[in-house]
C-alpha positions, 0 to 999 in steps of 0.5 A, spaced: 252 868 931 252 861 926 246 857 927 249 849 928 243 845 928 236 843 929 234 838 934 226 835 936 225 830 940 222 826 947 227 827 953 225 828 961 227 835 965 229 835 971 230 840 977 232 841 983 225 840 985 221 836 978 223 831 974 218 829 968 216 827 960 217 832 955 218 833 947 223 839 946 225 843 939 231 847 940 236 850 936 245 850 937 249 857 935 256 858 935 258 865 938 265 866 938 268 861 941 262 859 945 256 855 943 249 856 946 243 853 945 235 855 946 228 852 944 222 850 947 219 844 951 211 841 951 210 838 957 206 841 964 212 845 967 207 849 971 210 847 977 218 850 975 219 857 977 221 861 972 229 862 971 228 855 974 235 851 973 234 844 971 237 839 966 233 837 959 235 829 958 235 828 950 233 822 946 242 821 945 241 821 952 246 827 952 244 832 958 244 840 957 244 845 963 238 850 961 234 856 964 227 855 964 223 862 961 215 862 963 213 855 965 206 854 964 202 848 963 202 847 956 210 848 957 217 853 957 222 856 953 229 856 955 236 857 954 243 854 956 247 857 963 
C-alpha cells in the first residue's frame, strides 16, 4: 500500500438521513490497481448510525462515497466503499 496524500479541510456529509458541516483529515492509498481513502471528521455525527454510507463533500467540491466507523458526538472515522 503506497500512500498518495494527505488532504485537511471543511466539507459537509450527508447520508440518507443527515446532512451537516464537518472539518475531516483523510489519507489516498494505492493498493494494486485500487485507491482507497480513510480519516476522520470532527463535527456532531451522533446522529449516523455506525457503517452509515454517506458522502463527505470536500472543499474542491469533489464528493467521495465513504462508511462511517463509530460516530459519536465529537465525530467519526471513515473509510471508502
Amino acid at each position: 500500500m503506497k500512500l498518495l496524500g494527505s488532504s485537511r479541510g471543511e466539507g459537509a456529509l450527508r447520508t440518507e438521513d443527515a446532512q451537516f458541516a464537518v472539518s475531516y483529515s483523510l489519507d489516498t492509498f494505492q493498493e494494486r490497481d485500487r485507491t482507497t481513502v480513510s480519516g476522520s471528521l470532527d463535527g456532531d455525527a451522533s446522529s449516523v448510525e455506525d457503517g452509515a454510507v454517506g458522502y463527505l463533500k470536500l472543499e474542491s467540491g469533489e464528493e467521495i462515497k465513504i462508511a462511517l466507523i463509530k460516530p459519536d458526538t465529537e465525530g467519526a472515522d471513515f473509510k471508502s466503499v
